[in-house]
C-alpha positions as CSV (number, residue, x, y, z in Angstrom):
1,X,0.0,0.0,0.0
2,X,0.9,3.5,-1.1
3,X,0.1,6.2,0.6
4,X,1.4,10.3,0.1
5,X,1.4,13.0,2.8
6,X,-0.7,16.2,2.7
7,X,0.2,19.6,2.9
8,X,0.7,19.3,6.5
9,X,2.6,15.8,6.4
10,X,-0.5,14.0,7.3
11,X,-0.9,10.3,6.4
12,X,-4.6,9.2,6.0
13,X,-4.8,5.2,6.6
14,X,-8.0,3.9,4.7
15,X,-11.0,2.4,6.7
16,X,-10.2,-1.4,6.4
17,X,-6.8,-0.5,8.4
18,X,-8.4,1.2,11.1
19,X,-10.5,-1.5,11.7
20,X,-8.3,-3.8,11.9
21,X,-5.3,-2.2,13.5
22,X,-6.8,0.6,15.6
23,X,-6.3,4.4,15.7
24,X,-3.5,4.5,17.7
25,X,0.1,3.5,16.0
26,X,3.8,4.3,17.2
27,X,6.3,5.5,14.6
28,X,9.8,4.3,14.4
29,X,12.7,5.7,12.4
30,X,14.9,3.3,11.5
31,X,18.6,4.2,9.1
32,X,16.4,2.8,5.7
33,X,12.4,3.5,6.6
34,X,9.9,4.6,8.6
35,X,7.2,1.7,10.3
36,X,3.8,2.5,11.8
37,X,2.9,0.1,15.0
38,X,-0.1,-0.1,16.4
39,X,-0.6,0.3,20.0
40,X,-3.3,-1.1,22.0
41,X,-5.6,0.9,24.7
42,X,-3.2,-1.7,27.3
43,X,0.0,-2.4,25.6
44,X,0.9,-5.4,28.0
45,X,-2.7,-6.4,27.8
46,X,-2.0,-6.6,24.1
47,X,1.5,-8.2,24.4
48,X,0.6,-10.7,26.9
49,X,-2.4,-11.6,24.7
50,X,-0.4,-12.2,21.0
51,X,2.3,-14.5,23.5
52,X,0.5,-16.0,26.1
53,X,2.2,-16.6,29.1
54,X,5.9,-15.7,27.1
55,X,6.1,-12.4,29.9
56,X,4.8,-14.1,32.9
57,X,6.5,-12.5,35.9
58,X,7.9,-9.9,33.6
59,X,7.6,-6.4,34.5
60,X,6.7,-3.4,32.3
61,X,10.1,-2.0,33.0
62,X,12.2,-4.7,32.2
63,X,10.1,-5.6,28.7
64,X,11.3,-2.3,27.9
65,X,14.3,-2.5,28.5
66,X,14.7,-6.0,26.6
67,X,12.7,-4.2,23.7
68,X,15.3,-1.2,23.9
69,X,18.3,-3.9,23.2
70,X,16.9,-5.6,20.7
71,X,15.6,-2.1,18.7
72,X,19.3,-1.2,19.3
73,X,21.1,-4.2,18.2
74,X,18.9,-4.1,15.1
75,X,19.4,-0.9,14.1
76,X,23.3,-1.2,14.7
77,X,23.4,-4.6,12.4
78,X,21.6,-2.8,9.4
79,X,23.7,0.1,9.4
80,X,26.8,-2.1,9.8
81,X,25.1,-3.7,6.7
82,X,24.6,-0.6,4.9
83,X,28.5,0.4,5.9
84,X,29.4,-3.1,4.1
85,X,27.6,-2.6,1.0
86,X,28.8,1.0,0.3
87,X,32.5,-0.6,1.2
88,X,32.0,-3.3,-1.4
């Protein structure tokens, strides 16, 4: 899906998306795009739902934390990637 900004940088999601995702989304930059997420009313609620009993005894503080790494280890191996191909 496709999708331009307005004059004012707005991104209109069509109906069907709504629906299905919700109203509410978080945007991350990464080094080679942007990604919408959608975030529930209860973000753990929602979490704990799509994996069960995966965060059982798991805190909101340290889920962020552990999501912090991982974002951060990503984002370090694509623009080590990226470094690599312009090297090539």
């Amino acid at each position: 899906m496709s999708k331009s900004t307005d004059e004012r940088g707005r991104i209109y999601l069509p109906k069907d998306v709504r629906e299905r995702f919700g109203e509410q989304y978080r945007i991350v930059e990464l080094p080679s795009h942007v990604a919408l997420f959608p975030v529930d009313e209860d973000p753990l609620d929602g979490i704990r739902e799509a994996v069960g009993d995966a965060f059982e005894g798991t805190d909101a503080d340290g889920l962020k934390a552990d999501a912090r790494e991982a974002i951060s280890r990503e984002v370090r191996e694509e623009t080590e990637d990226r470094s690599r191909e312009r090297d090539e």
